[in-house]
N, C-alpha and C positions, 0 to 999 in steps of 0.2 A: 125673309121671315116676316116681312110687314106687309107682302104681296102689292109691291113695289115694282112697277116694270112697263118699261114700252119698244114697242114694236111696230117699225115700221116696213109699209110693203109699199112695192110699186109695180104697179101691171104695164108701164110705157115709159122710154128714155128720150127724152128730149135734148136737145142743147145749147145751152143758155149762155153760155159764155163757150171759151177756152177748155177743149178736154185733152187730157194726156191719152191719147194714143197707145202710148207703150205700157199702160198700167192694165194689168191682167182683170183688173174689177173690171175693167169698159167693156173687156172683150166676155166677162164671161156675163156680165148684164145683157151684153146685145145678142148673145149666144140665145140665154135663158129667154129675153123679151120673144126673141122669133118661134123659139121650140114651142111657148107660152100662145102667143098668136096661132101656128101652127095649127096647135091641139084643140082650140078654141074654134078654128073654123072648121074643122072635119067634125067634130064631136063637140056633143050639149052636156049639158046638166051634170051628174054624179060621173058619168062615162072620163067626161074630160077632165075630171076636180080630179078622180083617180090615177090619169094617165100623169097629170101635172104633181099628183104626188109622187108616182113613182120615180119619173124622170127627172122630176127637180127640187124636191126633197119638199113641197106645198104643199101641205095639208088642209090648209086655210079654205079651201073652197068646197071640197067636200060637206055636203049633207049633216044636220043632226042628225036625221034619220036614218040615216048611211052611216054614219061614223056607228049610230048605236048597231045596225047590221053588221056592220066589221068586227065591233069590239065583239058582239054574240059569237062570233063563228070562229076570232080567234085570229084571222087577217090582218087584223089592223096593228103588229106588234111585226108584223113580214113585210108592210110598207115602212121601212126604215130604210131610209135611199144610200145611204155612205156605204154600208152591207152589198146591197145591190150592186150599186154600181163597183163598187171592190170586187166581190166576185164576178161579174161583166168583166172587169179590165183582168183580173188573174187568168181567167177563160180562153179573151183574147191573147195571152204572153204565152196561156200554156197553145194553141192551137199553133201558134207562127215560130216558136223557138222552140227549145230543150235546153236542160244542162244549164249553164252561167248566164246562158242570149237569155235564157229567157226569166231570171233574174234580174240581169241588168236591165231590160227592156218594162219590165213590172217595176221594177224601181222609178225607172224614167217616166211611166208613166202616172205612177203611185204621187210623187214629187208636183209632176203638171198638176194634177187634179187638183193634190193639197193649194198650189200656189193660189189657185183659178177659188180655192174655197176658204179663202184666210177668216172670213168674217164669219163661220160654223165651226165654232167649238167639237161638234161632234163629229162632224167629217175630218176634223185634223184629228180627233184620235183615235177614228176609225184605220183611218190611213196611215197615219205617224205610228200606230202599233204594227198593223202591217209590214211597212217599211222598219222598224226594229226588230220584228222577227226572222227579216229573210237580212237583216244586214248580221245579227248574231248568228243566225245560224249558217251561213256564208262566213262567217269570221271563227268563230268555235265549234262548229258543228253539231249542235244539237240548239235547241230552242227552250227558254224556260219563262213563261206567259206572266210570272206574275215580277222575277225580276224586269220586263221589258215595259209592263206598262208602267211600275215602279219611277222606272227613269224615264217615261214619257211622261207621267204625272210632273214630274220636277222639272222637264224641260218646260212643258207647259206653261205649266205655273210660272216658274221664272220667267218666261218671255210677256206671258202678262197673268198678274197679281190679280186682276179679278175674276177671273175663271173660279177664284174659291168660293164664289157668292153664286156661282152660275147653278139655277138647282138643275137643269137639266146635265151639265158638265158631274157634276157630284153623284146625281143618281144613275149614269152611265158608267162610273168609273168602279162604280161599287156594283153595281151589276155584272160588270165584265172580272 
């Protein structure tokens, strides 16, 4: 409310000391750093801020003039990356399984992504809704959207208490 907030980014990982290995941030920073470099040596300007949106949820680099062309035409509300790659990974569960495989398999990979995205609010409740829908309706058989985000709201919350100040976490939940 007092527009209050910082944000930090980092385009290169370095290492300064001692890193844990086994902690999913490391691997999904040095994931992101190469896909980030990657797009950055094949493609310039708006082309690659785009690609970097899509794939890794960074909007940051794209264009004023660009963002205003997106917002014109309506675009730039369909680069929302947890949506994306959600449906990406259901695509993939539904292409290789059927039936429960391919539940359990959308789960297992519903779960990775969350774990690899603890630090985005809106990817855990893009995904944490997901994953509540196929585990209720896998458990009782029908699905009901607003009981589920209900209890992902409260799980949320509970696990961390400031997500109530997040405006982006509030105007997502009330949209949904």
């Amino acid at each position: 409310s007092k527009d209050i907030y910082n944000q930090i980014s980092s385009f290169e990982i370095s290492k300064i000391g001692a890193i844990n290995n086994r902690n999913p941030k490391y691997w999904l920073s040095t994931i992101r750093n190469s896909i980030f470099n990657m797009i950055h040596t094949k493609y310039d300007g708006d082309t690659a801020a785009l690609y970097t949106a899509i794939l890794l949820g960074d909007k940051s680099h794209i264009s004023d003039d660009y963002t205003t062309k997106l917002l014109r035409t309506g675009v730039w509300q369909s680069i929302y990356s947890p949506y994306i790659h959600i449906t990406l990974l259901t695509l993939i569960a539904g292409l290789f399984w059927t039936g429960t495989k391919r539940n359990r398999a959308l789960l297992t990979m519903l779960l990775i992504y969350s774990v690899f995205n603890l630090g985005n609010p809106n990817i855990l409740k893009a995904s944490g809704l997901m994953i509540f829908m196929i585990a209720y309706r896998s458990i009782f058989g029908y699905s009901n959207k607003m009981q589920q985000l209900s209890a992902l709201v409260l799980v949320m919350t509970l696990i961390n208490p400031m997500l109530c100040y997040s405006r982006g976490f509030i105007l997502s939940i009330a949209s949904t």
